[in-house]
N, CA, C and O atoms as CSV, one atom per row, in Angstrom:
chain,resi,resn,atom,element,x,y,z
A,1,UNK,N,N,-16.932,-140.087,-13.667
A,1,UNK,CA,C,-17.825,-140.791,-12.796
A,1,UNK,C,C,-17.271,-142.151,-12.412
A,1,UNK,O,O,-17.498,-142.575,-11.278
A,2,UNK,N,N,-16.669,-142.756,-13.143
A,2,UNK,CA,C,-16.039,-144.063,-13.564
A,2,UNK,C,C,-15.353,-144.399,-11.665
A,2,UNK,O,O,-15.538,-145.316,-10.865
A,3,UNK,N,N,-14.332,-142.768,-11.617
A,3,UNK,CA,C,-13.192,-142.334,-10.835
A,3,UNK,C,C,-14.175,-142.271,-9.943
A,3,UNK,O,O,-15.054,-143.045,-10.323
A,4,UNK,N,N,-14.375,-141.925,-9.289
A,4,UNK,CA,C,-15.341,-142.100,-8.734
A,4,UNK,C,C,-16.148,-143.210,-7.760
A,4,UNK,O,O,-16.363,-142.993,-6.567
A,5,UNK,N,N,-16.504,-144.270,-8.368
A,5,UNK,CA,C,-17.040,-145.430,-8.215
A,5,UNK,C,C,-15.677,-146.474,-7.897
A,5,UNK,O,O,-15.958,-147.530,-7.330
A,6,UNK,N,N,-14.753,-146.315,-8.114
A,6,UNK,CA,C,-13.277,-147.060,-8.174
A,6,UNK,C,C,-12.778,-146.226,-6.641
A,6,UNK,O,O,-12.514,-146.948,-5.679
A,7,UNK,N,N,-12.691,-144.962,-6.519
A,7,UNK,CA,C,-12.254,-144.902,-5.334
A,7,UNK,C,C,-13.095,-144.997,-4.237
A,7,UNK,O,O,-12.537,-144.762,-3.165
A,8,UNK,N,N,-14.832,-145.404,-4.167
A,8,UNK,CA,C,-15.329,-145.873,-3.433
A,8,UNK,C,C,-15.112,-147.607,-3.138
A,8,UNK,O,O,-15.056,-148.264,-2.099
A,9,UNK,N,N,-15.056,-147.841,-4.082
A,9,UNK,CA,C,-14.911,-149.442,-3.668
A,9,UNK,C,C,-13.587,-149.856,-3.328
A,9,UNK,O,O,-13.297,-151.005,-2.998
A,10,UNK,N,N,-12.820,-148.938,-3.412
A,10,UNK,CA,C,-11.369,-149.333,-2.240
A,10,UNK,C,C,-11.213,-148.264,-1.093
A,10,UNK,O,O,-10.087,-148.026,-0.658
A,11,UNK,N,N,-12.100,-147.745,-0.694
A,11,UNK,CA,C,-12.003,-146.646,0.674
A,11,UNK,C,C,-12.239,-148.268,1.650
A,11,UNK,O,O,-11.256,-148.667,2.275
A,12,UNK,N,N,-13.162,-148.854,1.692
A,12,UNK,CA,C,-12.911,-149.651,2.744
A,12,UNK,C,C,-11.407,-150.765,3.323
A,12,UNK,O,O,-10.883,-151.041,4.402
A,13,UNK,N,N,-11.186,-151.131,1.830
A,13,UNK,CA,C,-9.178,-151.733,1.825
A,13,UNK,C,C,-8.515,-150.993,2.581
A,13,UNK,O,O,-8.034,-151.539,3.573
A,14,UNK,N,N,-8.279,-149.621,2.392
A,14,UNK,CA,C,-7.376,-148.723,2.618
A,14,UNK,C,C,-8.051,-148.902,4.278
A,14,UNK,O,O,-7.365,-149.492,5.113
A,15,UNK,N,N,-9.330,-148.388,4.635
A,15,UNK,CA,C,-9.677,-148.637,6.340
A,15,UNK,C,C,-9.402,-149.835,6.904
A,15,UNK,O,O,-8.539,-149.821,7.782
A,16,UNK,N,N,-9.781,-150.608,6.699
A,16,UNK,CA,C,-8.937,-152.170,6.875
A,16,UNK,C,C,-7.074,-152.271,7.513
A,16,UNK,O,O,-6.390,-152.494,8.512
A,17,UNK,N,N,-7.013,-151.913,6.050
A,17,UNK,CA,C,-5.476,-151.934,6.484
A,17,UNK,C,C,-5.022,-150.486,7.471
A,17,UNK,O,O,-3.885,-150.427,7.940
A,18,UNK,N,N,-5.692,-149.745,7.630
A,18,UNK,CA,C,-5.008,-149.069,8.677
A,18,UNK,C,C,-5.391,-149.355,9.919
A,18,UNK,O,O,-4.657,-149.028,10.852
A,19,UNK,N,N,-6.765,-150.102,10.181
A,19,UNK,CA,C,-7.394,-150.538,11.310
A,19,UNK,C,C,-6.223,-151.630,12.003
A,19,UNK,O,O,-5.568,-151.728,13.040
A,20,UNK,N,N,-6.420,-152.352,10.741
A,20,UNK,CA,C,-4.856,-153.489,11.017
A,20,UNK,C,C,-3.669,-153.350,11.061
A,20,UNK,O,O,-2.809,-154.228,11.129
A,21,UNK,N,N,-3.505,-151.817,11.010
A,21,UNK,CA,C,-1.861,-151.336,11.568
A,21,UNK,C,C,-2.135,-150.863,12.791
A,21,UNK,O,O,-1.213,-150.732,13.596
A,22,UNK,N,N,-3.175,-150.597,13.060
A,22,UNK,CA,C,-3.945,-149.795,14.689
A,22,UNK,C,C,-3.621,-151.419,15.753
A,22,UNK,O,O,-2.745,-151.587,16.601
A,23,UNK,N,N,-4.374,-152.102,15.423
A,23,UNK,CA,C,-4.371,-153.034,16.489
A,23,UNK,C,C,-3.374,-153.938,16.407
A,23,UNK,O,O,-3.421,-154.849,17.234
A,24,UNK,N,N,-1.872,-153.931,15.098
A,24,UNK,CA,C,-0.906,-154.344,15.556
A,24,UNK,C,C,-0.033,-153.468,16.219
A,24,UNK,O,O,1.032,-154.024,16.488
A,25,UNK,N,N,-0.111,-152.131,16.629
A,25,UNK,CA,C,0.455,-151.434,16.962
A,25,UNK,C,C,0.156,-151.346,18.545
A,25,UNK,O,O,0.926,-151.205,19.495
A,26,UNK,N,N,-1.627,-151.515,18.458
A,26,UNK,CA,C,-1.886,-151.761,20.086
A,26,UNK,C,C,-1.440,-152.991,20.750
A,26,UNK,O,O,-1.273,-152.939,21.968
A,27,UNK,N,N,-1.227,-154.067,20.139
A,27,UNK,CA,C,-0.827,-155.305,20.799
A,27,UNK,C,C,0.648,-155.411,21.034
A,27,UNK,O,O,1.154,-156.174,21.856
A,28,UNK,N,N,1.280,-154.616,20.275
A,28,UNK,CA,C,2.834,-154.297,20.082
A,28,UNK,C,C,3.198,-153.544,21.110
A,28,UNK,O,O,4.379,-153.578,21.457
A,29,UNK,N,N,2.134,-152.598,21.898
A,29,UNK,CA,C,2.517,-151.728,22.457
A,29,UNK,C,C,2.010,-152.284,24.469
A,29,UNK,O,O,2.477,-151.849,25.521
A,30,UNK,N,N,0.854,-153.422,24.214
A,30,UNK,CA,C,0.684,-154.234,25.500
A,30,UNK,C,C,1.948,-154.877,25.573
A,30,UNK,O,O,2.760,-154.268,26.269
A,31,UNK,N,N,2.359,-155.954,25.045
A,31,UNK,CA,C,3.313,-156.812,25.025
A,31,UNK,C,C,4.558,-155.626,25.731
A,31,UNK,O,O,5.067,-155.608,26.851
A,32,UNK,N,N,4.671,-155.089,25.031
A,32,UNK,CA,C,5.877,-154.056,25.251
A,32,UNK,C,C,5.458,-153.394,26.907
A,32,UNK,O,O,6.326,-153.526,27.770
A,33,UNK,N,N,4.713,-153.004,27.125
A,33,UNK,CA,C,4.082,-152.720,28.530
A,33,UNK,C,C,3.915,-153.569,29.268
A,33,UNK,O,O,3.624,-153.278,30.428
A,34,UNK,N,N,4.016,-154.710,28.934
A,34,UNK,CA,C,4.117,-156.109,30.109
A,34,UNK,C,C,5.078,-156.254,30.462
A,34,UNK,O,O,5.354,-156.591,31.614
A,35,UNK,N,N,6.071,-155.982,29.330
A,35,UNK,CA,C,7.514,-156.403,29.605
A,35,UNK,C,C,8.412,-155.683,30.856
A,35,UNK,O,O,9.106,-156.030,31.811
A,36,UNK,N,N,7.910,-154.407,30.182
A,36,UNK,CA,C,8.920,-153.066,31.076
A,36,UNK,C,C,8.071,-153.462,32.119
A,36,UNK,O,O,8.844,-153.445,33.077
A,37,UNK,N,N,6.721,-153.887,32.650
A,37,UNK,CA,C,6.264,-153.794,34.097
A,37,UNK,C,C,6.690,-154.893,34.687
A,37,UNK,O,O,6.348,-154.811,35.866
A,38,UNK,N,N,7.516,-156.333,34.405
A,38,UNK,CA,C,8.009,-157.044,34.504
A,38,UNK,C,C,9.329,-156.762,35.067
A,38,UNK,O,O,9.945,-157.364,35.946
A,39,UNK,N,N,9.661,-155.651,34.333
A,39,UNK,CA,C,11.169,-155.411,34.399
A,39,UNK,C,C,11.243,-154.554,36.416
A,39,UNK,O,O,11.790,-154.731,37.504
A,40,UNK,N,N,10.017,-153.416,35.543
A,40,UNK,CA,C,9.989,-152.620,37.118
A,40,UNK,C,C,9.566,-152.704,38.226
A,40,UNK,O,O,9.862,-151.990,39.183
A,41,UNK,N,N,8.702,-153.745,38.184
A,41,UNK,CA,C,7.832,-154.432,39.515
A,41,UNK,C,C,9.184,-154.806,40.610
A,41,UNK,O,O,9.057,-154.385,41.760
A,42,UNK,N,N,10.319,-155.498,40.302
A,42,UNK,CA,C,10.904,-155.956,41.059
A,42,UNK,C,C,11.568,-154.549,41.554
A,42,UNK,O,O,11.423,-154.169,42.716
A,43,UNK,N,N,12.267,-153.844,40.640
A,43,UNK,CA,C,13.063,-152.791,40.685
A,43,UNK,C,C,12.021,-151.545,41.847
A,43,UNK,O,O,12.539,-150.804,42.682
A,44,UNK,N,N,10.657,-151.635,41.580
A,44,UNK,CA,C,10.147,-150.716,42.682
A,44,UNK,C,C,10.042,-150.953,43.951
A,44,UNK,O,O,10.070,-150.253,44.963
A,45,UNK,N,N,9.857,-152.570,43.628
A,45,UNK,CA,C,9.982,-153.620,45.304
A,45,UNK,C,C,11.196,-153.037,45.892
A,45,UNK,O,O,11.288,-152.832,47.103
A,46,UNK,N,N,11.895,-152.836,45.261
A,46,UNK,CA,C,13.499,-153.143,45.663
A,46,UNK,C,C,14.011,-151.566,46.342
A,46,UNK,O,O,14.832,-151.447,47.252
A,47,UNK,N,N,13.081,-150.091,45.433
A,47,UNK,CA,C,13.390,-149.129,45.836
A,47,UNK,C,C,12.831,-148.884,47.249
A,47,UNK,O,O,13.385,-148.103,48.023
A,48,UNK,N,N,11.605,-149.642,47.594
A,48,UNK,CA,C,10.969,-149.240,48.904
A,48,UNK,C,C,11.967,-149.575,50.065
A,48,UNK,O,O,11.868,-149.163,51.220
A,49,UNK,N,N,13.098,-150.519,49.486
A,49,UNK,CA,C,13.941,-150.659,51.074
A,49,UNK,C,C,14.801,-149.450,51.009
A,49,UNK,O,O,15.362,-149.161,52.066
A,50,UNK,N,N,15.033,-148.631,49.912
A,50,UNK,CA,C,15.920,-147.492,50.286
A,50,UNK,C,C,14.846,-146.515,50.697
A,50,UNK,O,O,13.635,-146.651,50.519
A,51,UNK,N,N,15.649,-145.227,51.434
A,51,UNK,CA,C,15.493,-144.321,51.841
A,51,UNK,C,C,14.621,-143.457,51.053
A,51,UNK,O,O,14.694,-143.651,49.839
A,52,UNK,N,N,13.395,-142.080,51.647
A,52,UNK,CA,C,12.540,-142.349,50.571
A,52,UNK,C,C,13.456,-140.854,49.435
A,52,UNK,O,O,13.205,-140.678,48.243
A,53,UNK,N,N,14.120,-140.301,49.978
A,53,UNK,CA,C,14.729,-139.455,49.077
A,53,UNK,C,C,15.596,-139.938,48.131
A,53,UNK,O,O,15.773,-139.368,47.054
A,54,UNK,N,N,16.365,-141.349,48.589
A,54,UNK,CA,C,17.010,-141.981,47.187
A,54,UNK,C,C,15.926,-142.439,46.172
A,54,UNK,O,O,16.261,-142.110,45.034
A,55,UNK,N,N,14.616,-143.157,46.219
A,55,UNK,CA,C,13.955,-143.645,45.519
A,55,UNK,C,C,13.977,-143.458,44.221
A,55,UNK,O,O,13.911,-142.260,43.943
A,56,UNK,N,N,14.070,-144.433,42.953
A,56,UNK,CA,C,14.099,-143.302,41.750
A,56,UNK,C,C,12.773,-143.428,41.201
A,56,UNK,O,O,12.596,-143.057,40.041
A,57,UNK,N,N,11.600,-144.006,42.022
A,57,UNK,CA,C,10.163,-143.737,41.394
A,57,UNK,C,C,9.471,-142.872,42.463
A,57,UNK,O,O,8.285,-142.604,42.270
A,58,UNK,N,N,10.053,-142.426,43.520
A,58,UNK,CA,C,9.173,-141.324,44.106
A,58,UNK,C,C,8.719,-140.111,43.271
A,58,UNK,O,O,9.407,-139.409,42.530
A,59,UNK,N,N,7.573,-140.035,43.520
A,59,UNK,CA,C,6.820,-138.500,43.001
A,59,UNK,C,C,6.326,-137.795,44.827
A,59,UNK,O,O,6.078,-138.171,45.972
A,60,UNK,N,N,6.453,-136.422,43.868
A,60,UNK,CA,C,6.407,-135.692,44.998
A,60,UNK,C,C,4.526,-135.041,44.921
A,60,UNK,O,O,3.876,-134.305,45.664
A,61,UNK,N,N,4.263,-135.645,43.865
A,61,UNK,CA,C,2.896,-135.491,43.929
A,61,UNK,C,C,2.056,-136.484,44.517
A,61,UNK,O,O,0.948,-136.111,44.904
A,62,UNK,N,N,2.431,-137.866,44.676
A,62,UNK,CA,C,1.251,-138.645,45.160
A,62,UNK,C,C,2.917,-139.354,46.018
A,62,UNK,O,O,3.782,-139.994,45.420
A,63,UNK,N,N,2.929,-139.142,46.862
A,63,UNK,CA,C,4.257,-140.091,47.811
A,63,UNK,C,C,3.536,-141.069,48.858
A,63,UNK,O,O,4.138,-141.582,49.802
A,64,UNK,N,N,2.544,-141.214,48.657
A,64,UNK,CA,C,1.938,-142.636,49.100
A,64,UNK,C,C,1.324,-143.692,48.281
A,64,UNK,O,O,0.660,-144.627,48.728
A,65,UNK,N,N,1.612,-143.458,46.987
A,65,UNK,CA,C,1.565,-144.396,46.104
A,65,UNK,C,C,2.105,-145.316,46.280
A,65,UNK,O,O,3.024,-145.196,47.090
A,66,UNK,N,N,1.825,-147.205,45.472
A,66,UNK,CA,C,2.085,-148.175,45.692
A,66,UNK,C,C,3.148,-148.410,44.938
A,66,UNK,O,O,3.482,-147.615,44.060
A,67,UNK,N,N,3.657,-149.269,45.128
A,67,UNK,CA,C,5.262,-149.647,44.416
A,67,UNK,C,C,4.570,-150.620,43.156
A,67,UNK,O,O,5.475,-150.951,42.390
A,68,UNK,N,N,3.498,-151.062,42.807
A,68,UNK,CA,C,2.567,-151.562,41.716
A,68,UNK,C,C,2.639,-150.535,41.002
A,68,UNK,O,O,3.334,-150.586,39.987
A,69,UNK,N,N,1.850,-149.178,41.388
A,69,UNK,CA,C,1.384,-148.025,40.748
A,69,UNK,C,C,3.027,-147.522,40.233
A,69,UNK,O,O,3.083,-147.242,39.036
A,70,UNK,N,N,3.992,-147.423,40.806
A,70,UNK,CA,C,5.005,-146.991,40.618
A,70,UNK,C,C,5.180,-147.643,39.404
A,70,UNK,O,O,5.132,-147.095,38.302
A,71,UNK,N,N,5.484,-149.408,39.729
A,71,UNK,CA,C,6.257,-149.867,38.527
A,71,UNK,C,C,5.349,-149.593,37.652
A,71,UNK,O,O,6.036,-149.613,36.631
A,72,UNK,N,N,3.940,-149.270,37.199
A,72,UNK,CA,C,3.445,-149.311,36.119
A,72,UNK,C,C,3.391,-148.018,35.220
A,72,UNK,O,O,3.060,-148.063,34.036
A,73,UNK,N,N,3.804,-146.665,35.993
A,73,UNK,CA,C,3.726,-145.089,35.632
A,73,UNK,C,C,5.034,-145.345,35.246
A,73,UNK,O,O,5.345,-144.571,34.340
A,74,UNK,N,N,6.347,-146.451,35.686
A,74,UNK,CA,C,7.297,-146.816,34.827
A,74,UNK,C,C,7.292,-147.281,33.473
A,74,UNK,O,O,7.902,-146.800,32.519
A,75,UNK,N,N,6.562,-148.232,33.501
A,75,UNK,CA,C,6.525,-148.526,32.231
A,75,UNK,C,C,5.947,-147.914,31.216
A,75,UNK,O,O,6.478,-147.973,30.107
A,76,UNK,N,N,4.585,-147.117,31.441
A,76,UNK,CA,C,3.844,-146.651,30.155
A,76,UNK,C,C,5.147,-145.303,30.414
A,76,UNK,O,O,5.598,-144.996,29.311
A,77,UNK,N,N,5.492,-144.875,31.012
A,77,UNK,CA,C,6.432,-143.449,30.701
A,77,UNK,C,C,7.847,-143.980,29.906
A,77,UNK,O,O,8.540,-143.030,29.540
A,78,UNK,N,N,8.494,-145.549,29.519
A,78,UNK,CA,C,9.416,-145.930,29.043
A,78,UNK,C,C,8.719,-146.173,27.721
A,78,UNK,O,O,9.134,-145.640,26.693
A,79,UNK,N,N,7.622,-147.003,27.736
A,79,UNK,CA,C,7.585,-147.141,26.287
A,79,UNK,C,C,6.733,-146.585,25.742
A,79,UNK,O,O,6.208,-147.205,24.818
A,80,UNK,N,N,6.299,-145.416,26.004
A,80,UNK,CA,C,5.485,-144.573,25.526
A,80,UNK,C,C,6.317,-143.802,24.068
A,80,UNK,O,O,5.759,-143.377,23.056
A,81,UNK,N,N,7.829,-143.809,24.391
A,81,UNK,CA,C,9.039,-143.323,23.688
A,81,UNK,C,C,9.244,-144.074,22.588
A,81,UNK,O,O,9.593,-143.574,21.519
A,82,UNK,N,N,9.038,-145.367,22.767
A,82,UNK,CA,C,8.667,-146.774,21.621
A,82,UNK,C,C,8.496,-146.055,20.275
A,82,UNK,O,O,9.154,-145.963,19.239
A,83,UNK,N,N,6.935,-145.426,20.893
A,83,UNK,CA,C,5.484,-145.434,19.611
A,83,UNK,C,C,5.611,-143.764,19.376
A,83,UNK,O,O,4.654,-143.146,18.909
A,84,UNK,N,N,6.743,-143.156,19.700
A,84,UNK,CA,C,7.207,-141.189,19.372
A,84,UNK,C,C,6.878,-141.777,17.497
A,84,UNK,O,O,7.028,-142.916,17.055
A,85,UNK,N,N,6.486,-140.727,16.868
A,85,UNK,CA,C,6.981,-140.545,15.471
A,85,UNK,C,C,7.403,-139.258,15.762
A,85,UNK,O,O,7.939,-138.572,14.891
C-alpha cells in the first residue's frame, strides 16, 4: 500500500517534467520556424522573378499561391525533419 501512495505523489513530477520538455520543444521548434522563414521569404521573393517552371517552391496543386505561403510550407517542411525521432 505504502508503493502505492509513493508512486502517487510523484505522478505529478514526472507530468511536470514532461510538460516542460513539451513546451521546450515547442519554443525550440518556433524559433527554429522563424528562422528557416527568414531564410525563405527572400529566397521565394527571389523565385517569383524566374520562370514559373524553374521555381523551386511551385506546387502544382495550389500555383496561385503567395510567395509568403510558399516561404512558410518551406519552412515547417525543413524543420519538421529537426523534431523526426
Amino acid at each position: 500500500m505504502s508503493d502505492v501512495a509513493s508512486n502517487i505523489a510523484f505522478a505529478p513530477a514526472r507530468e511536470s517534467g514532461l510538460s516542460t520538455r513539451r513546451r521546450s520543444d515547442a519554443r525550440a521548434f518556433q524559433r527554429m520556424t522563424w528562422l528557416a522563414f527568414a531564410i525563405f521569404l527572400p529566397l521565394a521573393a527571389i523565385a517569383r522573378l524566374l520562370p514559373a517552371r524553374w521555381r523551386p517552391f511551385a506546387s502544382a496543386a495550389e500555383p496561385n499561391r503567395s510567395f509568403i505561403s510558399d516561404a512558410r510550407a518551406a519552412a515547417h517542411l525543413t524543420v519538421a525533419f529537426a523534431f523526426m525521432r
